[in-house]
C-alpha positions in Angstrom: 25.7 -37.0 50.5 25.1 -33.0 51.0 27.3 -31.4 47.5 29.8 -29.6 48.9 29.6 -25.7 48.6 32.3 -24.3 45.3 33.3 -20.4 45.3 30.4 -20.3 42.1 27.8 -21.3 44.7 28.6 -18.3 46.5 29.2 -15.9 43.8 25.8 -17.0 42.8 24.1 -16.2 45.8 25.7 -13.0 46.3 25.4 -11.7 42.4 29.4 -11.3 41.8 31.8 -12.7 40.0 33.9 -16.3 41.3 37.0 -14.4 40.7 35.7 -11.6 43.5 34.6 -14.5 45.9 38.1 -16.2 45.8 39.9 -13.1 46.0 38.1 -11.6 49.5 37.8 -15.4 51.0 41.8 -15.6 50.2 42.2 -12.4 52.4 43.6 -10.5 49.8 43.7 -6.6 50.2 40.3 -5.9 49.0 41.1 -2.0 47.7 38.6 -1.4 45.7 35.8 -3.9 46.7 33.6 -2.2 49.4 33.0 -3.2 52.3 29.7 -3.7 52.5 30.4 -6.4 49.4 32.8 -7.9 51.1 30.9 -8.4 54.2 27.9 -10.0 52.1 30.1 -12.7 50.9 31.1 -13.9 54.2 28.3 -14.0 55.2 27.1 -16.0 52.5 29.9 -18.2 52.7 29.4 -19.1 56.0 25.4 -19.5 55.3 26.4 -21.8 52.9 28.7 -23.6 55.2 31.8 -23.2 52.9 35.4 -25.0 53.4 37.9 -23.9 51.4 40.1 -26.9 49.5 42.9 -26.8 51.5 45.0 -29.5 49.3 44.3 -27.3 46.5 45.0 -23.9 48.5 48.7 -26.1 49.6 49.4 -27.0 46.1 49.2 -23.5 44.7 51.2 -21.9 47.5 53.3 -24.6 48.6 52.6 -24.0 51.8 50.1 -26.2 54.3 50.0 -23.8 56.9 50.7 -25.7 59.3 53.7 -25.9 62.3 55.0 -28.8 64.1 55.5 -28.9 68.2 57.8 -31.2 69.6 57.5 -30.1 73.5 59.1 -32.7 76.1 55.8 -33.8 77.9 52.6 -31.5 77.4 50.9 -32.8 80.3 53.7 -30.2 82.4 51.6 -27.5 83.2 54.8 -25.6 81.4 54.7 -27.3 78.5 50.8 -27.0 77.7 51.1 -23.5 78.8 53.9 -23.0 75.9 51.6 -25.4 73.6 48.3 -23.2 74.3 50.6 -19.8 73.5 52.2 -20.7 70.2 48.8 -22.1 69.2 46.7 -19.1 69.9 49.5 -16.9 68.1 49.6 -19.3 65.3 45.9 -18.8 65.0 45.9 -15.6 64.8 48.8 -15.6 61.8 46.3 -17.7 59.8 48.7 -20.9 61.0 47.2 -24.5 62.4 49.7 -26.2 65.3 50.5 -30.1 65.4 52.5 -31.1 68.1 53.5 -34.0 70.0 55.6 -34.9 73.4 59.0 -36.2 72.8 59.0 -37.5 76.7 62.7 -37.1 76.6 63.6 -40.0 74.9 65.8 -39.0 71.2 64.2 -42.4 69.5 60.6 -40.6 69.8 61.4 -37.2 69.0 62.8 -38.8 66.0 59.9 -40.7 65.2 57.6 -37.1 66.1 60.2 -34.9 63.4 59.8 -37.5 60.8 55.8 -37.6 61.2 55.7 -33.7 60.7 58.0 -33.2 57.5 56.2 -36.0 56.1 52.9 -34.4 57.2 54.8 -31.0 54.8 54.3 -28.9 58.1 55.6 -25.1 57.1 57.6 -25.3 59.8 59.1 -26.0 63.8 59.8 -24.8 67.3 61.2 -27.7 69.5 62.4 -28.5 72.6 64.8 -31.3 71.9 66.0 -33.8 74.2 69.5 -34.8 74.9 71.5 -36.7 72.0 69.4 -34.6 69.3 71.9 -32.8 67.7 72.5 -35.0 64.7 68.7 -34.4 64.2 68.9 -30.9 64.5 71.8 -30.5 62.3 70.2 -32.3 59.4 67.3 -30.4 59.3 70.1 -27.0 59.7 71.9 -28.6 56.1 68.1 -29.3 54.8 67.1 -25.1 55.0 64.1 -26.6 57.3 63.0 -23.6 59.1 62.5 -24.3 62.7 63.0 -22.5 66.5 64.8 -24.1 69.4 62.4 -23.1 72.4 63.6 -23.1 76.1 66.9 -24.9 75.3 69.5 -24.5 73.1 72.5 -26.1 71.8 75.7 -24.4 71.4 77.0 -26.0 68.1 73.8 -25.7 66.4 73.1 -22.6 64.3 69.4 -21.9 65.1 66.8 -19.7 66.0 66.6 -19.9 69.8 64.1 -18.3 72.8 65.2 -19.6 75.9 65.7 -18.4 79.3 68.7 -17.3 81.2 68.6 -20.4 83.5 72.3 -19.4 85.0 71.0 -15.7 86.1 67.5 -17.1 87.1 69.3 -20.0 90.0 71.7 -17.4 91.0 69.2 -15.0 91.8 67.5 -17.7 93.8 70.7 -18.2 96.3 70.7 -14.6 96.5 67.3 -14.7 97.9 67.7 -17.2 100.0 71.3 -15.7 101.2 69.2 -12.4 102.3 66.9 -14.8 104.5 70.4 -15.8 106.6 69.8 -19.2 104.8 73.8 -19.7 103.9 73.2 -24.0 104.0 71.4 -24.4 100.5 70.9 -27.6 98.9 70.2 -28.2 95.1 68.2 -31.8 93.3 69.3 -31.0 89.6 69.3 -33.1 86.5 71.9 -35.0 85.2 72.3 -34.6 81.7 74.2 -32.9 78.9 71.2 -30.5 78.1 72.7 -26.9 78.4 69.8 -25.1 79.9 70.2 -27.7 82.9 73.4 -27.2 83.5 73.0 -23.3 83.4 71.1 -24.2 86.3 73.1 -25.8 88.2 75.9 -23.5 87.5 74.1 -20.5 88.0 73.3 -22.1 91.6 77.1 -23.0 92.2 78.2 -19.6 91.1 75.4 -17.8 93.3 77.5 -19.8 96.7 80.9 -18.4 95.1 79.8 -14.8 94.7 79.0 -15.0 98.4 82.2 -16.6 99.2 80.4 -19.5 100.4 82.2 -22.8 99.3 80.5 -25.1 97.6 79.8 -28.4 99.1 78.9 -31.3 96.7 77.3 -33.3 99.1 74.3 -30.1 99.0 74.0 -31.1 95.3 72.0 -34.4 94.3 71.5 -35.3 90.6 68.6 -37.3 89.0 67.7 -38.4 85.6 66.1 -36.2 83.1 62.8 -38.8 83.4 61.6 -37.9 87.4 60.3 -41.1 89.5 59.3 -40.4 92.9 61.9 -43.3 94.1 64.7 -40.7 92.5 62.9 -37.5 94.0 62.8 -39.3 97.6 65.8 -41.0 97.7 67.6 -37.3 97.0 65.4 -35.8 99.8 66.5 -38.4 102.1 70.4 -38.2 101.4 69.6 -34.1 102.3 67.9 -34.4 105.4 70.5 -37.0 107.1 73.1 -34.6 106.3 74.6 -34.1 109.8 73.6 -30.6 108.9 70.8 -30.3 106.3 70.4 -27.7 103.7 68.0 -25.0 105.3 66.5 -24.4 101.8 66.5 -26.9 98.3 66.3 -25.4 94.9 64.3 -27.7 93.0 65.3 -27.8 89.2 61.9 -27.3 87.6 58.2 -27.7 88.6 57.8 -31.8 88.7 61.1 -31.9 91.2 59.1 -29.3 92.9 56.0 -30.8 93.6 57.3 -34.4 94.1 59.8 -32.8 96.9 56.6 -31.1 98.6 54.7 -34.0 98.8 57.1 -35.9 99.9 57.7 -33.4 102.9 54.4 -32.6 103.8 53.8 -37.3 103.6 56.5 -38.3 105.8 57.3 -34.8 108.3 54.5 -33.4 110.8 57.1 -30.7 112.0 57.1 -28.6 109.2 58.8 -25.7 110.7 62.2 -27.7 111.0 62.0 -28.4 107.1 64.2 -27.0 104.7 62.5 -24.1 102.3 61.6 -25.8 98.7 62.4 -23.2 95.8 60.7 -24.3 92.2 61.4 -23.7 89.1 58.7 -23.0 86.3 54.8 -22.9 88.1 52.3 -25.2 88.4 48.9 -24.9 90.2 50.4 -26.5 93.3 52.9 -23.9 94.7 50.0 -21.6 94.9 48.1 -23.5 97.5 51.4 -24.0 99.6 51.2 -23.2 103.2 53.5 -20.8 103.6 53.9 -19.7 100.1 56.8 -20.8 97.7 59.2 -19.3 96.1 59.8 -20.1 92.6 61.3 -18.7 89.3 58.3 -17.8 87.0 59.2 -18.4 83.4 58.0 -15.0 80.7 56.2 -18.1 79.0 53.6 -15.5 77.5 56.9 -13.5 75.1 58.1 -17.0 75.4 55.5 -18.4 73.0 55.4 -15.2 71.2 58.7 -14.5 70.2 59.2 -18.5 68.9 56.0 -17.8 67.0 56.9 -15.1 64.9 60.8 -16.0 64.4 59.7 -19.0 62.7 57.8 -17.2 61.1 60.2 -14.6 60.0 62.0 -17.3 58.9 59.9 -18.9 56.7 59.4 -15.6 55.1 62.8 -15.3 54.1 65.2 -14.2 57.3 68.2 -15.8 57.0 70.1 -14.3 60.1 69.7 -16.2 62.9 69.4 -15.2 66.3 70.0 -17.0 69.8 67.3 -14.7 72.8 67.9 -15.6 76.6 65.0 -14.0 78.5 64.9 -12.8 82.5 62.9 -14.9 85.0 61.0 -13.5 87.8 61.8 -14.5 90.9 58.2 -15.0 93.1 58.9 -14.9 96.8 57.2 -16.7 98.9 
């Protein structure tokens, strides 16, 4: 077995001292030390194909640099598109990112939170599922820092980035009211999660503003966990509406998609179909024919802004602060 490279190796190699090695491999402001020193033990730290001891390095900074993930299903294009964000900017901070789907089921994203305090992870930005709170709470009264991302709960004290869902689905109907479409339908989630219900709000208050009363037969409801059964059978109870929606806003990207498919499956008249309007993007909507409409999530300050709160946090902030961000609505 090839004897693993130690920091004397290198100052060896170079001619300095071990005491110079660790301190420009550690990153420390190198003031003094020039650069072209500096650069010479790089390089001959990475000729020498050095790792540094990163149990040791943990031990004497009680820190693993690390972050825990929790995200509700990273195979949605949203999702991986958060999880590719937060990891780059982790990156760049010096930070390594664990994460993990929760698939919307409490019992796993248990089982996932326990996993990454045992694993001594720095810190966490979630995206919890319903009946979480208790969770959430405990790690509030245990000074674990961690970042509610893309929902948030209102009787939990926590850093939160999320976006305003209720402005986002009003701005929707008012789209769709400047099109003359006045008959507009709504498959939302049913659940206790408040981002999802800003959404559906935000879609029943868009119809008021325009004094158009709202008529709860236009709303269907599914579970959190989309089936294609649910998706269709919601479609179905819309379109034998003696008089169907003339546009359906679609509560995120997978209702989205499912609701296309099945249009574009089972209708050949597609010009007597009612408008589908998404929520979050995925590659689909772009090779619609015509174009969707959908709310675009700013997943990019998103990521970002989760990234360096926790961060913040783990630094010392105490504050904490709740962020809703604007979506853009893409027009079709």
């Amino acid at each position: 077995m090839q004897k693993k490279t130690s920091l004397k190796d290198i100052a060896q190699l170079v001619g300095v001292s071990t005491a110079l090695v660790s301190y420009v491999l550690n990153n420390r402001k190198e003031g003094r030390i020039s650069r072209e020193v500096a650069q010479k033990i790089r390089a001959a730290a990475a000729a020498l194909n050095y790792r540094p001891n990163q149990a040791a390095r943990s031990l004497r900074s009680s820190k693993t640099l690390t972050i825990g993930l929790i995200v509700a299903d990273i195979a949605n294009p949203f999702s991986a598109s958060l999880a590719r964000i937060i990891e780059d900017e982790a990156d760049l901070q010096g930070y390594t990112v664990i994460f993990g789907s929760s698939d919307e089921h409490p019992e796993k994203f248990n089982k996932l939170l326990e996993a990454l305090l045992n694993r001594q992870v720095d810190g966490l930005i979630l995206s919890p599922p319903e009946n979480s709170a208790n969770a959430l709470q405990a790690l509030v009264e245990q000074n674990t820092p961690f970042v509610l991302l893309d929902r948030y709960f209102s009787n939990i004290t926590a850093d939160t980035i999320c976006l305003d869902n209720h402005a986002a689905t009003n701005a929707a109907v008012q789209h769709l009211l400047l099109q003359h479409k006045t008959r507009i339908g709504m498959i939302a989630y049913r659940t206790t999660l408040e981002h999802l219900q800003d959404r559906k709000n935000g879609y029943i208050d868009g119809l008021k503003t325009a004094d158009i009363p709202f008529n709860p037969s236009l709303l269907k409801e599914i579970d959190i966990v989309v089936t294609e059964e649910a998706v269709e059978q919601a479609m179905n109870e819309l379109l034998q509406l003696q008089e169907p929606p003339e546009a359906i806003i679609c509560a995120s990207n997978v209702i989205a998609t499912k609701a296309l498919k099945l249009l574009r499956s089972k209708h050949r008249n597609t010009s007597s179909l009612p408008e589908i309007v998404g929520f979050d993007e995925t590659d689909l909507f772009h090779f619609v024919d015509p174009p969707l409409t959908y709310i675009r999530q700013p997943l990019v300050d998103m990521g970002r802004k989760a990234t360096h709160l926790l961060l913040e946090q783990m630094n010392g902030r105490s504050e904490r602060t709740r962020i809703f961000l604007k979506g853009e609505l893409i027009t079709g």
